[in-house]
C-alpha positions in Angstrom: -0.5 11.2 -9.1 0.4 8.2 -11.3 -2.2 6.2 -8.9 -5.0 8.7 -9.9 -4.4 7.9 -13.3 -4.7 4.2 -13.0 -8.2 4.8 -11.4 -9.5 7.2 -13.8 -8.5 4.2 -16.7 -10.5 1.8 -14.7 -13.4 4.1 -14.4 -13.6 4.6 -17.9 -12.8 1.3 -19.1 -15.4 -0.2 -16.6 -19.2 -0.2 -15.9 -19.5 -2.2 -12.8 -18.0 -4.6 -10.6 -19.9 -8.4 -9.4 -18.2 -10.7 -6.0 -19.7 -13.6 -4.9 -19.1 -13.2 -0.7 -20.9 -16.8 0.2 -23.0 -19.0 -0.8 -26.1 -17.6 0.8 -25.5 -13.8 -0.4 -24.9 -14.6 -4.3 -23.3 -12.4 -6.6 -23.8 -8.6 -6.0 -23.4 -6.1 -8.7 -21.9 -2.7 -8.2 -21.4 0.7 -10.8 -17.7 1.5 -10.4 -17.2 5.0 -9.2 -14.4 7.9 -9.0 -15.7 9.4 -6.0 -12.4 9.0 -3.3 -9.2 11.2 -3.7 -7.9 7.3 -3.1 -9.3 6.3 -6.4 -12.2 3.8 -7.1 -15.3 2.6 -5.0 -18.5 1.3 -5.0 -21.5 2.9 -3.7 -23.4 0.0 -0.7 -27.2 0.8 0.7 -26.4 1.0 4.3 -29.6 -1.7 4.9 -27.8 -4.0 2.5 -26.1 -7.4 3.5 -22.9 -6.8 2.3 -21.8 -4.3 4.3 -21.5 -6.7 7.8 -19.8 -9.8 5.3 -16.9 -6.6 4.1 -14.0 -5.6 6.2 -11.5 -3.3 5.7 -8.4 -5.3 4.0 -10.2 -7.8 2.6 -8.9 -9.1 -0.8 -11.5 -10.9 -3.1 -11.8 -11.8 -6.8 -13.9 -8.9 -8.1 -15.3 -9.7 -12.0 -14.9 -6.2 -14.0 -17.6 -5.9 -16.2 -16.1 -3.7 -19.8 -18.1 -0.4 -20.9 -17.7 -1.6 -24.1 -19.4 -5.1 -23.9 -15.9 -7.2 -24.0 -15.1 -10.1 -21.7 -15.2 -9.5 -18.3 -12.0 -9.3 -16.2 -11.4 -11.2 -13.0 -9.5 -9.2 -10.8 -8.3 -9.6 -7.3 -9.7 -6.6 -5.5 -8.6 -4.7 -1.8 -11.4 -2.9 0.2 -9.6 0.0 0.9 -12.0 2.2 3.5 -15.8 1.6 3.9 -17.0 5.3 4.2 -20.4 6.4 5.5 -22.1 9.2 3.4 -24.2 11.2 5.8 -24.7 13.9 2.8 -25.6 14.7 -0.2 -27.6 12.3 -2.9 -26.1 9.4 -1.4 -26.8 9.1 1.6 -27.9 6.3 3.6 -25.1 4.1 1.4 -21.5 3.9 2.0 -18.4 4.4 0.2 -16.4 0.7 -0.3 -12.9 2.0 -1.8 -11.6 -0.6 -3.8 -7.8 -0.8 -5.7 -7.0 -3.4 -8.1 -3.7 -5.7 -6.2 -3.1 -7.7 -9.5 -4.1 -6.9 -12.7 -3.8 -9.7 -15.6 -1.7 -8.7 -18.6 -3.0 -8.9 -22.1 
């Protein structure tokens, strides 16, 4: 339960996240969603190149952009599941279930 809480701050606190995963795929931009009982995720387009550079486990500096037009937080990031969603409005995309590993004080 306590881990439900800390996604639902995230959620509100953040609008989307950006990762750079090489040189040749630049930085990709993400809303931050509470969609997973796990906690947070991004929503992917299944055609989209990120998808075969993620794998499950996967730890990567992930740059938090603030609802409220503050700094951006750099955050180092787990992909928790990668999800497909064969119903509903999204799919064709898949679930990426991320969790925050270290968050910076301050």
């Amino acid at each position: 339960p306590e881990r439900r809480s800390e996604s639902r701050k995230v959620v509100d606190d953040y609008y989307s996240v950006e990762f750079t995963l090489s040189r040749e795929l630049p930085v990709h931009q993400f809303r931050v969603r509470d969609m997973s009982p796990l906690g947070l995720g991004i929503l992917v387009n299944e055609s989209s190149e990120v998808l075969k550079r993620l794998t499950v486990g996967d730890a990567l500096e992930m740059k938090f952009n603030p609802i409220n037009g503050s700094d951006a937080e750099c955050l180092k990031t787990e992909i928790r599941h990668i999800t497909r969603m064969d119903n509903g409005r999204f799919r064709g995309h898949y679930l990426v279930g991320i969790q925050i590993l270290e968050r910076s004080e301050g």
